[in-house]
C-alpha atoms as a printed R data frame, in Angstrom:
    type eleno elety resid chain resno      x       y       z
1   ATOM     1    CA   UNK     A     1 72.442 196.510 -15.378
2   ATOM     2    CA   UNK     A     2 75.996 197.771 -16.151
3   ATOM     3    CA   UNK     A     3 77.355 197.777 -19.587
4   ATOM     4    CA   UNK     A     4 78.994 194.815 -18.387
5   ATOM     5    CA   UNK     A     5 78.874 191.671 -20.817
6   ATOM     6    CA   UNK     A     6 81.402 189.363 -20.509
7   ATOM     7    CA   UNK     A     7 83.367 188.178 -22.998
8   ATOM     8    CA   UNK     A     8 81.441 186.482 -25.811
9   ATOM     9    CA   UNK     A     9 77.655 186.070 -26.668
10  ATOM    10    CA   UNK     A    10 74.912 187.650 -24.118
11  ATOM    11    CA   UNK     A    11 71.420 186.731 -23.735
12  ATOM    12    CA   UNK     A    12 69.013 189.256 -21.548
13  ATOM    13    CA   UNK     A    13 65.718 191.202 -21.774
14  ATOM    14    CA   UNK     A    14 65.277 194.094 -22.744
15  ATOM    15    CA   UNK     A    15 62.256 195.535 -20.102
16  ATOM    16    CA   UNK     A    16 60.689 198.525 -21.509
17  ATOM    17    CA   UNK     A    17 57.013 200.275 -20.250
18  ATOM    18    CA   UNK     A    18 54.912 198.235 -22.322
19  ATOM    19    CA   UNK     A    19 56.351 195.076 -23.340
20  ATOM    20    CA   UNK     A    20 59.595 192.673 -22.849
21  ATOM    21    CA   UNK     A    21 61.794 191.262 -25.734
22  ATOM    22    CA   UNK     A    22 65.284 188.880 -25.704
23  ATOM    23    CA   UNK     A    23 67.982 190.758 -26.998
24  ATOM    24    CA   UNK     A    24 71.572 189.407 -27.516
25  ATOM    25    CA   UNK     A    25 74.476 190.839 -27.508
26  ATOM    26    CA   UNK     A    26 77.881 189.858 -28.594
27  ATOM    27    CA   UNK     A    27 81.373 191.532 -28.165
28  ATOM    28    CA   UNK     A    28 82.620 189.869 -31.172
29  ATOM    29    CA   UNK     A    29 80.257 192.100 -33.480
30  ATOM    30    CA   UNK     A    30 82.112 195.602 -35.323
31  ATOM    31    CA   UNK     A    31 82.195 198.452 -32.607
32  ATOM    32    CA   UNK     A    32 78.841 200.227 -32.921
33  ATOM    33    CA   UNK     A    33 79.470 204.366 -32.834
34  ATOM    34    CA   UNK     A    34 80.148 205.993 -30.010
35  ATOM    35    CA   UNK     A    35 77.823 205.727 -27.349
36  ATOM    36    CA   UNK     A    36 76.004 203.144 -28.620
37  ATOM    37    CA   UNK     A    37 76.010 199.142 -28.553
38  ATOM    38    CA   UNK     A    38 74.652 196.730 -30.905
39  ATOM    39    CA   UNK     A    39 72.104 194.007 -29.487
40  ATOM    40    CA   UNK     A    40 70.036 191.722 -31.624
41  ATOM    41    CA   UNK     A    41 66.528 192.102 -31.508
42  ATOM    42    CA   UNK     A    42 64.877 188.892 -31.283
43  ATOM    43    CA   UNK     A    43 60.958 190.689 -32.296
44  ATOM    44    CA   UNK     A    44 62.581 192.468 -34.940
45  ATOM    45    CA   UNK     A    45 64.908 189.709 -36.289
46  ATOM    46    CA   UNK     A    46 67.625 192.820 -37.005
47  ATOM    47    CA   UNK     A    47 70.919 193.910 -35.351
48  ATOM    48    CA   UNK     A    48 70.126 197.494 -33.998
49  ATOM    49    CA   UNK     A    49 72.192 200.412 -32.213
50  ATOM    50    CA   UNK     A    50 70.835 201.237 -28.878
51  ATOM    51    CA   UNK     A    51 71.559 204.297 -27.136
52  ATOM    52    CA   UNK     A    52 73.987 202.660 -24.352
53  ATOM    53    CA   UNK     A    53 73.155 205.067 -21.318
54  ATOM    54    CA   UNK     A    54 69.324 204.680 -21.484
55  ATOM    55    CA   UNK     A    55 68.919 201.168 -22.796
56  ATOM    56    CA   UNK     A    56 71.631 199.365 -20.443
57  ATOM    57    CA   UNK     A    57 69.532 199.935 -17.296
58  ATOM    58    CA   UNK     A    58 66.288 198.329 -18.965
59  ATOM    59    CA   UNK     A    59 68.833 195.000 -19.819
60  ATOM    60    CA   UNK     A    60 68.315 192.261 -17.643
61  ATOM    61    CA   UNK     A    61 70.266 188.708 -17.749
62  ATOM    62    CA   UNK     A    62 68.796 185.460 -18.601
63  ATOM    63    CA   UNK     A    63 69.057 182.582 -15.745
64  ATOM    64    CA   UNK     A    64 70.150 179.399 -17.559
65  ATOM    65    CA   UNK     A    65 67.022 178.120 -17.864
66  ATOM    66    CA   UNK     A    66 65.778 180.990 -20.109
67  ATOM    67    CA   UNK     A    67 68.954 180.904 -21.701
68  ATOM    68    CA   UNK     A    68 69.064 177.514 -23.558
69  ATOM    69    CA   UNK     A    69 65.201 178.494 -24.430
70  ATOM    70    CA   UNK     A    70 66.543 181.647 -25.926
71  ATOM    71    CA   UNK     A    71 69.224 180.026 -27.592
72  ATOM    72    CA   UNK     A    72 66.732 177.001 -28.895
73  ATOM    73    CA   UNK     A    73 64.269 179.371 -30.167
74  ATOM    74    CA   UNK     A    74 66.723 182.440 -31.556
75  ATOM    75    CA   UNK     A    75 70.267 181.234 -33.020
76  ATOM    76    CA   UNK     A    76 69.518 180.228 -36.032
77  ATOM    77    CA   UNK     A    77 68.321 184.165 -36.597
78  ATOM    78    CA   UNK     A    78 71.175 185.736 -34.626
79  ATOM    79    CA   UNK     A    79 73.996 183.615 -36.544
80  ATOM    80    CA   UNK     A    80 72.461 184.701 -39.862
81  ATOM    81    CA   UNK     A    81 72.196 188.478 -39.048
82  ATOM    82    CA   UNK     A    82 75.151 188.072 -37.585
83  ATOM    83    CA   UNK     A    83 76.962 187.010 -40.370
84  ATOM    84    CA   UNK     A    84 75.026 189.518 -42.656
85  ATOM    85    CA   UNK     A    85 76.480 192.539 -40.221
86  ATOM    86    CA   UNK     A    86 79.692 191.071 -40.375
87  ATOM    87    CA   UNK     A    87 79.538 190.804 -44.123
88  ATOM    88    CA   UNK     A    88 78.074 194.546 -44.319
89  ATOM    89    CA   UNK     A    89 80.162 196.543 -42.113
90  ATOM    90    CA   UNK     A    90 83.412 194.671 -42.527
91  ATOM    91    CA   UNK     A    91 85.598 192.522 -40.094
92  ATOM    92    CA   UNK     A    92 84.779 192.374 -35.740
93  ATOM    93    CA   UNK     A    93 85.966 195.811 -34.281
94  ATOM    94    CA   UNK     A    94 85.824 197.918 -37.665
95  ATOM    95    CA   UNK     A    95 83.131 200.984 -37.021
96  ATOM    96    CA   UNK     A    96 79.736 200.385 -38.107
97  ATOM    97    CA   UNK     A    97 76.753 202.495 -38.911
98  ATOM    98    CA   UNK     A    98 72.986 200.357 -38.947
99  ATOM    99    CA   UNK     A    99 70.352 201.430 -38.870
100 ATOM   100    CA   UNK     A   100 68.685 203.338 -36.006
101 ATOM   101    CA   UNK     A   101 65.575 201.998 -34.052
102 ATOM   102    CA   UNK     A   102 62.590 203.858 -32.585
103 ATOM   103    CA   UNK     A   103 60.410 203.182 -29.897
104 ATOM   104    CA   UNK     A   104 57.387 202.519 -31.802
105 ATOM   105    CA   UNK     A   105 59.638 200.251 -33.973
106 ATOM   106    CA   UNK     A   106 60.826 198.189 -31.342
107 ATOM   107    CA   UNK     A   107 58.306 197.484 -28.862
108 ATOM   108    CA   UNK     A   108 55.116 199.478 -27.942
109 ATOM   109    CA   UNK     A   109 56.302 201.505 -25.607
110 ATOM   110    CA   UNK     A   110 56.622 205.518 -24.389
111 ATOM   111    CA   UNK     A   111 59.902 207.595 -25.319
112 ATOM   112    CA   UNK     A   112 61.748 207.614 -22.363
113 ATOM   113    CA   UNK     A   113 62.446 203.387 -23.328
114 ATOM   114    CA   UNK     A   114 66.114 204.671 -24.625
115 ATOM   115    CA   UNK     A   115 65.633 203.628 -28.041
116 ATOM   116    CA   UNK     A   116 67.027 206.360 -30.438
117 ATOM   117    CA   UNK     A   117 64.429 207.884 -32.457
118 ATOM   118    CA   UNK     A   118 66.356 208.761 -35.699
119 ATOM   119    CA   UNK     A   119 64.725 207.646 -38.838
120 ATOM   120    CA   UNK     A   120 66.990 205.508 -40.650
């Protein structure tokens, strides 16, 4: 996928080697650093940076159906580490610094899945 999103809130999966997950994404969120985006991770129940050049080609849309599913099972979460972001890092569009993901963190999957490997 492109690093297209839309305006607003995105729902897709994130397809790595050894395992799927629903990540959202939403432009409304502070501006992640450069090079990076911001996506929640619905396994990890956390806003994380993602490395935007290797992750966005393993992001993959929901269809509608999946969507209201996603959205049944996940706002709740999303809203509230949503707001806690917000709260952290300051107003939508300020520049944020979270907390960095690994592979091994995310899913269980090889290195080349695009997920930075910094410690936090």
């Amino acid at each position: 996928m492109s690093n297209d999103f839309g305006s607003g809130v995105w729902y897709g999966e994130l397809r790595a080697t050894k395992g799927n997950t629903i990540v959202i994404r939403d432009n409304q969120l502070p501006e992640a650093n450069k090079g990076r985006i911001y996506l929640y991770n619905t396994e990890r129940d956390a806003i994380i940076q993602y490395d935007e050049t290797i992750v966005c080609p393993k992001l993959f849309e929901l269809d509608a159906d999946q969507r209201k599913q996603a959205e049944a099972k996940f706002n709740a979460s999303w809203e509230a580490a949503r707001k806690q972001l917000i709260r952290t890092h300051g107003k939508p569009s300020a520049q944020a610094d979270t907390k960095k993901s690994s592979v091994d963190d995310l899913l269980p999957t090889d290195d080349d899945d695009g997920i930075d490997e910094d410690d936090e």
